[in-house]
N, C-alpha and C positions, 0 to 999 in steps of 0.2 A: 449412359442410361439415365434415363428420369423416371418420378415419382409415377408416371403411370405404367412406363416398362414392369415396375414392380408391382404397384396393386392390381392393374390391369385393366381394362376396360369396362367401359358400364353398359352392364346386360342386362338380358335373359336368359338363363344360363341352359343346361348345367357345364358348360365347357366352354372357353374363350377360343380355342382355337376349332373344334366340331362344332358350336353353335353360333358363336359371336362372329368368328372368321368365315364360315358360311357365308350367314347373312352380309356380312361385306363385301363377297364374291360376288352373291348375288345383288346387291346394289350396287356396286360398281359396273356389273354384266347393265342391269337396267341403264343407269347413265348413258353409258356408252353406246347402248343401243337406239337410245334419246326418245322413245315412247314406249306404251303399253307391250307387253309380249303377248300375243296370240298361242303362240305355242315353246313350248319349254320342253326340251330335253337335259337331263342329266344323268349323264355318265359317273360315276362316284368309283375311285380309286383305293387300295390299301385299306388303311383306318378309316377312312370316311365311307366305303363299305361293307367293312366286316363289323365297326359300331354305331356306326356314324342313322343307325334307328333310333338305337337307345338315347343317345344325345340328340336330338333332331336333326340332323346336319340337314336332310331332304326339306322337313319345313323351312329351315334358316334362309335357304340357297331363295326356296319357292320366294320367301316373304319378302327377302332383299330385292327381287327382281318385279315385286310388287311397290316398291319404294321403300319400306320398312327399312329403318336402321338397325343393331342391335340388341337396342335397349326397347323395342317397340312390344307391347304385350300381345299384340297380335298374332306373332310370330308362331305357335304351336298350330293356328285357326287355319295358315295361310294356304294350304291346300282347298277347305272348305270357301274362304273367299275368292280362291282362283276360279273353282270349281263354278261359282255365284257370276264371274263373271266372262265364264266361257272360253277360258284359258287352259289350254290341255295341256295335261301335266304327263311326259314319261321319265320315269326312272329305268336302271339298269347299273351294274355291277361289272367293270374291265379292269385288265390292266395294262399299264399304262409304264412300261419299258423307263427306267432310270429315273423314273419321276418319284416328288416327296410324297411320303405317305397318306397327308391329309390331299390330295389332289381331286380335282371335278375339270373337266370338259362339258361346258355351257354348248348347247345347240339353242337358238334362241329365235324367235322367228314375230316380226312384229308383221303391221301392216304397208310398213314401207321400207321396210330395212330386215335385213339378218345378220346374225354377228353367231361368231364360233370363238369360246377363250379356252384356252386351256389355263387354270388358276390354283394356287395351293397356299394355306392356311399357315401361316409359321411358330403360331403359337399369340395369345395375349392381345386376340384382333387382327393382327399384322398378318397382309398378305403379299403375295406377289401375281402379279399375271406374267405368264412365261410364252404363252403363245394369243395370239390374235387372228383370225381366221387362215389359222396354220404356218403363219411365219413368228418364228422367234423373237420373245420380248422381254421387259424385263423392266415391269415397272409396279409402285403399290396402290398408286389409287391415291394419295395424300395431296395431292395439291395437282391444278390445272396440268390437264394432257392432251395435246393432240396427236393422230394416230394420221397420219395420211399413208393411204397403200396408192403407188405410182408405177408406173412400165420406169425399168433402170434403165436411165437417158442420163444424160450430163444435163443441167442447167435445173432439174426442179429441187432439192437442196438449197442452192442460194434463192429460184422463186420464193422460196415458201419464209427463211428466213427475213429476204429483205423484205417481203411485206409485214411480218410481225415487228422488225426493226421499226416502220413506217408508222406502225401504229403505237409503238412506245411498249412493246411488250418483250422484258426481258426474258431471256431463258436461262432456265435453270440447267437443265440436262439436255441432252440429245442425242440420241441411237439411232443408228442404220443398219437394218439388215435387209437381205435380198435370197429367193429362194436359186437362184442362178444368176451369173454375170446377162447381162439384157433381159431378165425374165422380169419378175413380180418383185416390187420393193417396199418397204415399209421404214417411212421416219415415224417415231416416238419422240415428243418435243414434250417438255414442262416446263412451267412457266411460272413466274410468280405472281401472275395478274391471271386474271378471267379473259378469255379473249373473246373480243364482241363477236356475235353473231354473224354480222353484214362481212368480217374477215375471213371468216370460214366460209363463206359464200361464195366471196373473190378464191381462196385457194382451192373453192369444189370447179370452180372455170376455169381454172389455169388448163392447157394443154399435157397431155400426158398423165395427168391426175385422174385413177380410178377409181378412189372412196375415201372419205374425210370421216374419221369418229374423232366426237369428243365428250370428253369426260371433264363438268363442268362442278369441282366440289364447291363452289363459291355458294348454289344454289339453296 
């Protein structure tokens, strides 16, 4: 634990984990989705829909996926500015089976991409993404990620590694899951470097590769 474990994060409050964790849901959802959202669904789970008014959670999520951080004073407006910029906003109230209490399911829809997270709040900023357009995950958002969803074949695991080797990008983590043996798969790779653009490009052409997110915090 370090000194900001304890004091916490630098906000706009009143709650680090309903408002500050919000908003970093939602800015990591924007990242990830890599432009503007057109349309925004949220799902709001447990606490984050039985309080999560009182605290803003709703504006946090909106404002994060505006690009706001959680120290952005915008953040209470960010409905009125989505509004401004013709960004539909839904909310709605579920739940959502073994999951932590502060949790949102992002439906997210831009003009060239959509992205689905399932994401939950853990307290002092600190989040987790637990799902990605429906297949299991398990990462916070702290340092470069790439997401690649691929058809479960042999051979694209080491594509995708040996070209980041190629390019001098070490990894930090890396997880595999798949929603069946040959169905739909998903690597989540972090890395300690930014990985260039023209890289992501070469592993959106690889063969059997169906969708590349990345999540760029260098930015």
């Amino acid at each position: 634990m370090n000194l900001f474990d304890i004091v916490g994060p630098v906000m706009i409050g009143p709650s680090s984990s309903h408002t500050a964790g919000a908003a970093r849901i939602g800015y990591v959802a924007r990242k990830l989705l890599g432009e503007e959202p057109t349309r925004i669904e949220m799902r709001l789970h447990g606490s984050f829909a039985s309080t999560g008014d009182g605290h803003g959670t709703p504006q946090a999520l909106v404002g994060g996926l505006l690009g706001m951080r959680p120290d952005d004073e915008r953040l209470p407006q960010s409905f009125l500015l989505a509004q401004a910029l013709g960004i539909e906003v839904e909310r709605r109230n579920i739940h959502v089976r073994d999951a932590h209490p502060n949790t949102v399911i992002l439906l997210v829809q831009g003009r060239q991409r959509s992205l689905e997270i399932q994401a939950e709040s853990l307290g002092g900023g600190v989040i987790r993404v637990c799902k990605i357009d429906g297949i299991e995950a398990n990462f916070h958002g702290d340092v470069p990620t790439l997401v690649v969803h691929n058809i479960d074949e042999p051979g694209h695991v080491a594509g995708v590694t040996a070209l980041l080797a190629r390019r001098g990008i070490n990894l930090a983590t890396m997880q595999l899951y798949r929603s069946a043996r040959g169905g739909y798969a998903v690597m989540i790779v972090e890395s300690d470097q930014a990985i260039p653009t023209d890289a992501i490009y070469e592993i959106e052409q690889m063969p059997g590769i169906l969708k590349v997110t990345y999540l760029n915090t260098e930015e």
